[in-house]
VOGU-3710 file (C-alpha; in Angstrom, 3 decimals, decimal comma):
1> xxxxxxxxxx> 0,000/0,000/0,000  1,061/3,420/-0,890  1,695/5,829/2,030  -0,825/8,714/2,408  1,264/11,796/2,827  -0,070/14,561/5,304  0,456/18,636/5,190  3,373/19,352/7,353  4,779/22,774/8,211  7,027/24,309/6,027
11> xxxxxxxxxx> 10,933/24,763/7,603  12,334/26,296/4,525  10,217/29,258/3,044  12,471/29,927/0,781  11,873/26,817/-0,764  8,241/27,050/-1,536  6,264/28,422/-4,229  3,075/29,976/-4,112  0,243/28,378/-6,606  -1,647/30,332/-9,381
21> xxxxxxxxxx> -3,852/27,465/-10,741  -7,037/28,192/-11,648  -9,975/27,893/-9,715  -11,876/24,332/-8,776  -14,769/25,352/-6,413  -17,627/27,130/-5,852  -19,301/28,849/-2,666  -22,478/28,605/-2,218  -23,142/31,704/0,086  -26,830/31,615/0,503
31> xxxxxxxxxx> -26,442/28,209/2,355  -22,735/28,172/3,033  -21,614/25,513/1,539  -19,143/24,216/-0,859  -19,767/22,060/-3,908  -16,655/20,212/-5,714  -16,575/21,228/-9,629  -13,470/19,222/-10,122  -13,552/15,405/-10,355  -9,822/14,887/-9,287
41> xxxxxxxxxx> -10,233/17,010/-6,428  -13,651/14,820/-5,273  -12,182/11,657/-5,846  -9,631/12,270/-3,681  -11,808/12,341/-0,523  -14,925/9,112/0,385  -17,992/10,071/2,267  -17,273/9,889/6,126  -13,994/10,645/5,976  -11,484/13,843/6,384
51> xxxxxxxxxx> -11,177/15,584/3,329  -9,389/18,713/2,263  -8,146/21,054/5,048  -9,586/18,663/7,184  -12,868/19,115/6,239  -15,495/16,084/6,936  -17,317/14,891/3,401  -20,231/13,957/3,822  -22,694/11,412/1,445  -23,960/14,358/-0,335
61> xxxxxxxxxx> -20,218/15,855/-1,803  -20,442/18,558/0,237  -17,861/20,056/2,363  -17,984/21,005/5,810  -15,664/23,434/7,428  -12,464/22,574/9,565  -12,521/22,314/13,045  -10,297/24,308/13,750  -9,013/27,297/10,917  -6,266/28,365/11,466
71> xxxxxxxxxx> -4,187/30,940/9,341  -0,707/29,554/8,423  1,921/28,349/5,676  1,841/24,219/4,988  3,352/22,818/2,663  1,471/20,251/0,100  3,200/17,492/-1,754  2,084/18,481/-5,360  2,512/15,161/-6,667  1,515/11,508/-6,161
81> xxxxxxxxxx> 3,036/10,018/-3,036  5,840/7,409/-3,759  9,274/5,513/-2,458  11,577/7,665/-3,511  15,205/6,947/-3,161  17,232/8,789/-0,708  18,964/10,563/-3,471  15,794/11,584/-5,001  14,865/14,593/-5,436  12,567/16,415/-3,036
91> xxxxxxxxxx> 8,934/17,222/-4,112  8,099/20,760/-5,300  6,186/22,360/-2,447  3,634/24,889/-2,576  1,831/26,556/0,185  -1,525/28,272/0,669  -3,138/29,524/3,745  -5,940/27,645/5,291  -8,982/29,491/5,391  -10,344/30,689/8,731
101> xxxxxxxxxx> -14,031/29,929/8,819  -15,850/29,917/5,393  -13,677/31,332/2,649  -14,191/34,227/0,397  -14,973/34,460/-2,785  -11,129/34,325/-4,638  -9,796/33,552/-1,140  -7,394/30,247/-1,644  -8,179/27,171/-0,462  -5,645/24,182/0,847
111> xxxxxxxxxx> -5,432/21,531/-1,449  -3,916/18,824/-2,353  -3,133/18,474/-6,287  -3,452/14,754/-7,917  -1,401/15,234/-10,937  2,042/14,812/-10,645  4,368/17,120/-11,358  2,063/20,058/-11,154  1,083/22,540/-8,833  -2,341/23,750/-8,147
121> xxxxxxxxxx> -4,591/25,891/-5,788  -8,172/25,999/-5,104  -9,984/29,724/-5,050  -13,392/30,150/-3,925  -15,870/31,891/-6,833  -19,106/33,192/-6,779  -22,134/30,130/-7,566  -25,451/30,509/-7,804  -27,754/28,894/-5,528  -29,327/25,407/-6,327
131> xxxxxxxxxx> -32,134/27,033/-3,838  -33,506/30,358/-4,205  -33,247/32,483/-0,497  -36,500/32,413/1,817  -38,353/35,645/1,112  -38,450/36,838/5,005  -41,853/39,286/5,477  -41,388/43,075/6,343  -42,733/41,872/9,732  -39,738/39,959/10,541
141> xxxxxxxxxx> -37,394/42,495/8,941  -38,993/45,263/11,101  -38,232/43,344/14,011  -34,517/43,389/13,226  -34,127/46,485/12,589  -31,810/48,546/15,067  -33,860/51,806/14,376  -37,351/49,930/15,816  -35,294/48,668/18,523  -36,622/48,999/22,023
151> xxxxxxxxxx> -34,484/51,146/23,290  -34,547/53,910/20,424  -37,961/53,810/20,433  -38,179/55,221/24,375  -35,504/57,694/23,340  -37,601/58,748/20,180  -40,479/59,153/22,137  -39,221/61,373/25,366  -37,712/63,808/22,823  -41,479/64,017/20,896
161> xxxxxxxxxx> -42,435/64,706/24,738  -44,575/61,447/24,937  -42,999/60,200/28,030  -45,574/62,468/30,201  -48,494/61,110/31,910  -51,107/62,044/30,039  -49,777/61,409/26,510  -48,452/57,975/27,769  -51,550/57,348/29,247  -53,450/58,171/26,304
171> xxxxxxxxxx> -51,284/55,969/24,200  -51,665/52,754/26,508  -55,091/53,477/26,260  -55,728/53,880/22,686  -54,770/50,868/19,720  -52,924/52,453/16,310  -53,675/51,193/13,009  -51,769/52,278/10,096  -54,304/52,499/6,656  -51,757/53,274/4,111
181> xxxxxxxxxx> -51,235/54,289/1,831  -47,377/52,894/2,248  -45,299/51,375/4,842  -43,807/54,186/6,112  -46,927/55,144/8,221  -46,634/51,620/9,943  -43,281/52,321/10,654  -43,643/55,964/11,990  -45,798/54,292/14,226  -43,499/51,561/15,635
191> xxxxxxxxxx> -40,064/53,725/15,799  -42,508/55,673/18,307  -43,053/52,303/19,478  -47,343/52,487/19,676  -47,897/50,378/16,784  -47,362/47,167/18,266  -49,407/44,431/16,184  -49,412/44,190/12,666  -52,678/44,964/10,278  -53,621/44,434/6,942
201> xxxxxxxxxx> -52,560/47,549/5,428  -49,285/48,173/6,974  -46,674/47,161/4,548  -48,842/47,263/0,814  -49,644/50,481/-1,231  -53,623/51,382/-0,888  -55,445/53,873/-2,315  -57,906/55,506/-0,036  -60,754/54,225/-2,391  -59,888/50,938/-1,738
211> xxxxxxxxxx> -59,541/50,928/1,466  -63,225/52,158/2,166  -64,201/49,420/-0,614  -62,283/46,683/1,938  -64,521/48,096/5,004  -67,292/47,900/3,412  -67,529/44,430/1,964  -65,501/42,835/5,115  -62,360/42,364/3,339  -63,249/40,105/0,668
221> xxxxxxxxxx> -61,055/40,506/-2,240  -58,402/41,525/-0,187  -55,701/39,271/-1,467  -56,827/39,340/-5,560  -54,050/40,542/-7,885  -53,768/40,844/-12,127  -50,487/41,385/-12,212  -47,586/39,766/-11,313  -43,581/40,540/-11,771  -40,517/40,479/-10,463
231> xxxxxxxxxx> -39,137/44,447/-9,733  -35,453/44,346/-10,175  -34,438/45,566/-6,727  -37,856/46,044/-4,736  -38,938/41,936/-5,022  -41,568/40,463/-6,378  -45,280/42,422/-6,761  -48,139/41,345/-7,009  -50,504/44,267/-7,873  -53,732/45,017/-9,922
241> xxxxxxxxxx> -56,060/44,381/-7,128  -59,789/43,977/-7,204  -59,228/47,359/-4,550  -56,676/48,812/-6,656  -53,623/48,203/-4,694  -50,433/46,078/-4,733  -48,481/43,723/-2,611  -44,815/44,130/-2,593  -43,470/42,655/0,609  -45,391/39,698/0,921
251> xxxxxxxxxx> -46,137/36,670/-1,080  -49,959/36,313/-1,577  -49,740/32,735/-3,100  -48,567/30,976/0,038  -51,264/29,932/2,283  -49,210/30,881/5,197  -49,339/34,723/3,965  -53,228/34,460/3,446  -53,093/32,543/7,283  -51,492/35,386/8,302
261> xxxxxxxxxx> -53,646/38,092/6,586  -56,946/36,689/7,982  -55,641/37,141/11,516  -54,826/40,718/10,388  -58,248/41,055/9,653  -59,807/39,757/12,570  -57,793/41,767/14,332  -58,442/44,885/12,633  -62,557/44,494/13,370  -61,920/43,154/16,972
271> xxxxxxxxxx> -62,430/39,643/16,682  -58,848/38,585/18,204  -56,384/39,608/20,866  -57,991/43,506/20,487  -61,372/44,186/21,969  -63,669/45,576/19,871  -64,737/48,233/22,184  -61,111/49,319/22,679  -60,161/52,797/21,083  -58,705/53,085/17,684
281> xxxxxxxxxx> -56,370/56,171/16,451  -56,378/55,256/12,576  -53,345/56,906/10,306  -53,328/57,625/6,540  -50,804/59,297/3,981  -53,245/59,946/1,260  -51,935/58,648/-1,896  -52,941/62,287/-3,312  -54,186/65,992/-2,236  -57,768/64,281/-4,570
291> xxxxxxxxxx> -58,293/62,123/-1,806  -58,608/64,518/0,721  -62,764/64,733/-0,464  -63,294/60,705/0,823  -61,659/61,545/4,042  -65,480/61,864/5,915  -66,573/59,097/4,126  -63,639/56,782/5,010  -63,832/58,343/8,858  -67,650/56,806/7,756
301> xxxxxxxxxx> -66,865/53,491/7,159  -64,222/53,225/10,125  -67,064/53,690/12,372  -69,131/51,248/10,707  -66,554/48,421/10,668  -65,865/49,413/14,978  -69,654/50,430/15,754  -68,545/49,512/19,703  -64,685/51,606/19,266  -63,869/55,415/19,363
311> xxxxxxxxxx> -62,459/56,215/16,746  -59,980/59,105/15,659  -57,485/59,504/12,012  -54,862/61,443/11,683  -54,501/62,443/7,750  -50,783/62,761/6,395  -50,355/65,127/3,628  -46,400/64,959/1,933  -45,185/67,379/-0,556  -46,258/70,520/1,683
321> xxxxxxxxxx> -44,374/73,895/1,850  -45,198/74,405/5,757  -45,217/71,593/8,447  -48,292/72,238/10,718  -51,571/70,313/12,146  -54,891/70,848/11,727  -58,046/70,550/11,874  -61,509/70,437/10,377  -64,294/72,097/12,162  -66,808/70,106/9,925
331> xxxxxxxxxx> -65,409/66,963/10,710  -64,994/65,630/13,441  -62,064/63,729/15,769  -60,030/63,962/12,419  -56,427/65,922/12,510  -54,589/66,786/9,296  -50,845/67,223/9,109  -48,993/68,880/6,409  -45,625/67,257/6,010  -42,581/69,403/4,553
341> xxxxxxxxxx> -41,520/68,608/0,799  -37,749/68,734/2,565  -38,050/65,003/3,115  -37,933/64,480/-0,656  -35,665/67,533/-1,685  -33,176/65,281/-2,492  -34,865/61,724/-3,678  -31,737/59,598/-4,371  -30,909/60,228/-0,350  -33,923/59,158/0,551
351> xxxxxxxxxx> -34,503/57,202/3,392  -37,495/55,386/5,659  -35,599/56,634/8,658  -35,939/60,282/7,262  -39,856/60,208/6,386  -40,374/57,829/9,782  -38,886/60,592/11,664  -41,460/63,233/9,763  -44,411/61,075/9,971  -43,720/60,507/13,957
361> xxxxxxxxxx> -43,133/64,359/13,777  -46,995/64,723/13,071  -48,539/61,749/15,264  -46,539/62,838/18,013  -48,361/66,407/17,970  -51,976/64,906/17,127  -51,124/62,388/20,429  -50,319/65,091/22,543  -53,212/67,584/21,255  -55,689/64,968/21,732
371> xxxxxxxxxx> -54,062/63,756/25,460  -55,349/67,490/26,262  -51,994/69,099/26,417  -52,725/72,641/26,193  -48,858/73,720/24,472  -50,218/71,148/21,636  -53,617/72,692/21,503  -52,422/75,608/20,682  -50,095/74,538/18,183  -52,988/73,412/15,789
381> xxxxxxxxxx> -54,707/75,338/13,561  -58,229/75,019/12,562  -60,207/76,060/8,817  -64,196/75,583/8,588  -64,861/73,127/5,769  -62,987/70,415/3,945  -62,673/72,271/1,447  -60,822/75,339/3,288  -58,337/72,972/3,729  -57,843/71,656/0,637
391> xxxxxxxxxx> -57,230/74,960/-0,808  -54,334/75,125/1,579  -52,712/72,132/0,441  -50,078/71,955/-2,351  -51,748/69,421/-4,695  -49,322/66,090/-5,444  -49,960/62,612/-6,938  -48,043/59,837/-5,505  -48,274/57,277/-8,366  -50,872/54,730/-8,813
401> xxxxxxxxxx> -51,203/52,384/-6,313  -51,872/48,769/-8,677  -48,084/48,770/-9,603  -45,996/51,357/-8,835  -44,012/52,613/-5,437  -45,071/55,669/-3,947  -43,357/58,412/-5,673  -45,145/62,170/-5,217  -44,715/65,301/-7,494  -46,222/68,290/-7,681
411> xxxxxxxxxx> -49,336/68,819/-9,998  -51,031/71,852/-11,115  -53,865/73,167/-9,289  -56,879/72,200/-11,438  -58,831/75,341/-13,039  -62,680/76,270/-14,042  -63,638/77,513/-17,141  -66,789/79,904/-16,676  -67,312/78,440/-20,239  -67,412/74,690/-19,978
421> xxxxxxxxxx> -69,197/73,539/-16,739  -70,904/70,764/-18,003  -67,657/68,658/-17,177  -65,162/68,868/-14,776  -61,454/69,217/-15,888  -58,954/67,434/-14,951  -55,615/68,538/-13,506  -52,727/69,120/-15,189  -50,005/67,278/-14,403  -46,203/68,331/-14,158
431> xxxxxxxxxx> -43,222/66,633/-13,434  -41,339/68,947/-10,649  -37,614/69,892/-10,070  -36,686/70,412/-6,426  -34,639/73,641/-5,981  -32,835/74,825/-2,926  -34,497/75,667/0,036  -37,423/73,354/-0,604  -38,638/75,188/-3,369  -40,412/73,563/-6,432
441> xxxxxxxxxx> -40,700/74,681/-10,489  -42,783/73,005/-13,297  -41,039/71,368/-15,757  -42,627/70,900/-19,618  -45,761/68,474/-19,207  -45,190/65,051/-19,822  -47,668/62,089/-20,337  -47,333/59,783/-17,514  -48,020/56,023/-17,587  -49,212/53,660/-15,279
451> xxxxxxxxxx> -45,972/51,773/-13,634  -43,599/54,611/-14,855  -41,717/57,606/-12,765  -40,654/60,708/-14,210  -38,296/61,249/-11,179  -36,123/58,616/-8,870  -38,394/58,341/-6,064  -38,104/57,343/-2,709  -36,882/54,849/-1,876  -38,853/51,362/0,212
461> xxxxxxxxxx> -37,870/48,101/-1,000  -37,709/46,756/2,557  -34,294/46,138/2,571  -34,050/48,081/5,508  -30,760/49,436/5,236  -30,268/52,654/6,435  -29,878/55,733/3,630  -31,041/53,161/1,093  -32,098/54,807/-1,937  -34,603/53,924/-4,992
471> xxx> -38,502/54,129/-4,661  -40,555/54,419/-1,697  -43,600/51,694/-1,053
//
């Protein structure tokens, strides 16, 4: 029997030579593993026994890493072992570190090389899965996330002032439901940490429409979609709803999504861990300034779907040249806040962190004006009608809501003609250049198609990296 010739440490660096062969594996990084591409290197090792590095094969050709990596020269007999004479002449040696852990990709690998005479080294490349990555939900990503941790959340709130009695009182006291019409109301909500349970509308894009059509017929083609694609860099959507929104952070097909999106709904109308009769602060970023008109009618069908609940919404308005709160003496136990066009002055720096922290801005006022602080009373303004308010509001469109991201610009205020008021005209609609100071001009109209963005928006992919930068959801 041939003798099987180990690694041993080299004495004479001078001696050895450092390998440049090409490479003979690849590195499965989704699963971290390593699958053999070259047959002399996987016959050299059986199933159950130590294999390269002293890595354990298993039955399946896949390599496990060494117990214990260590980082230093050995040198590798680079040809077959034989009796050679004592005047023979000494094998070439080459040496390449042992990884420590998993290697890199390009990172060399110990090996030992079959052919005689030869030298060789093993670098790790790039594969591609066998197994696509498990989609993880924005639920579970949300609970990763540093910026929703614990901790930052009681720091975000004392500096909003809702660490006081009363507002924390009113808080405990009260559940908060995000209604769209993207997910960066839900997460306002939980960096303040008082959005603690998930609901059906937290992490899809909505249109207010829809969401009243949803209330009204209990949710019943809540999980329909016409259109399905993969967005390069935001997943996988699944939009054209029978409600006229889209899914992009979930996967509607699995039954354990639709499990999940029934308890949503019970919970939503009181039938789980909630009571019904509890008190419900409802928040919505209307998709557009149009939407502000079905505002009394949604505030309608809220009631309706909680007959036994209090219920209060807080309206979000983006795109605004003044940050203030207000309200509607025609309607009431609904707040409207104005949010500055600064958090999209500069789209391709856009961030969830930046419009969390300007949503939590404006539910942090609304939670202290209705608590009955007096400083917050008298913070918030007040017009008669709907209308009135309106007026006040820069108009914006924030894309439609079947298959694109939210993405606002500026349109022009519609106009009457004395002469034609059998119809009403449409607005206008013109892509916008942000200027310094947080001032906007019209650029030349453009048609705009469904799906399509004049501008990079903001970005929401659920990646949840920090200054991420693309469109928002």
């Amino acid at each position: 029997r041939m003798p099987v010739l180990r690694p041993r440490c080299v004495q004479s660096p001078q001696r050895a030579v450092r390998s440049k062969a090409p490479a003979a594996f690849s590195c499965d990084h989704s699963f971290s593993t390593y699958r053999s591409l070259s047959p002399q290197v996987s016959r050299l090792a059986t199933p159950g026994t130590p294999g390269l590095s002293g890595h354990q094969t298993h039955t399946s050709g896949v390599l496990t890493p060494p117990v214990q990596p260590a980082l230093s020269p050995c040198a590798v007999p680079t040809g077959q072992p034989t009796h050679q004479p004592s005047n023979a002449q000494a094998p070439v040696m080459s040496t390449c570190p042992i990884p420590v852990g998993l290697p890199t990709p390009g990172q060399p690998a110990i090996s030992w090389c079959p052919v005689p005479g030869q030298s060789c080294a093993l670098s790790v490349q790039p594969g591609t899965p066998s197994t696509p990555l498990p989609t993880e939900d924005a639920e579970v990503l949300a609970r990763k996330d540093p910026y929703l941790s614990q901790q930052n959340q009681q720091v975000r709130r004392s500096k909003k002032g809702l660490s006081g009695a009363e507002a924390s009182l009113f808080a405990e006291s009260h559940e908060f439901v995000s209604l769209g019409c993207f997910c960066a109301v839900a997460h306002a909500l939980k960096s303040l940490g008082i959005g603690k349970l998930t609901y059906p509308f937290d992490w899809n894009r909505s249109p207010i429409e829809g969401v009243i059509q949803l209330l009204e017929n209990g949710f019943a083609d809540f999980l329909t979609y016409s259109i399905s694609r993969e967005e390069e860099g935001k997943g996988k959507l699944y939009g054209g709803t029978a409600w006229k929104g889209s899914f992009w952070h979930h996967d509607i097909t699995k039954q354990k999504t639709k499990d999940d999106f029934r308890r949503r709904i019970d919970r939503f109308h009181g039938r789980g861990e909630i009571a019904a009769t509890k008190p419900r602060v409802f928040v919505r970023a209307v998709n557009s300034t149009k939407e502000l008109e079905l505002v009394p009618k949604l505030l309608q069908a809220l009631r309706d779907a909680l007959p036994y609940a209090r219920v209060k919404l807080l309206v979000l308005v983006d795109l605004q040249t003044v940050s203030s709160v207000m309200r509607v003496k025609e309607v009431d136990d609904v707040l409207f806040a104005r949010v500055h066009e600064s958090v999209f002055a500069d789209r391709m720096t856009w961030s969830i962190e930046k419009q969390s922290e300007a949503y939590a801005d404006a539910i942090s006022q609304a939670v202290l004006m209705w608590a009955g602080s007096a400083d917050a009373e008298r913070k918030v303004g007040e017009v008669p009608t709907l209308r009135d308010f309106q007026i006040l509001c820069e108009p914006f469109y924030g894309g439609n809501t079947e298959d694109d991201l939210f993405a606002p610009h500026r349109i022009v205020r519609a106009v009457w003609s004395e002469r034609s008021c059998a119809r009403s005209p449409s607005p206008v609609r013109r892509d916008v250049s942000p200027l310094v100071r947080g001032s906007w001009v019209p650029r030349s109209p453009s048609p705009r198609r469904s799906g399509s963005s004049s501008s990079p928006p903001a970005p929401c992919s659920f990646q949840w990296s920090h200054g991420l930068a693309g469109k928002t959801q």
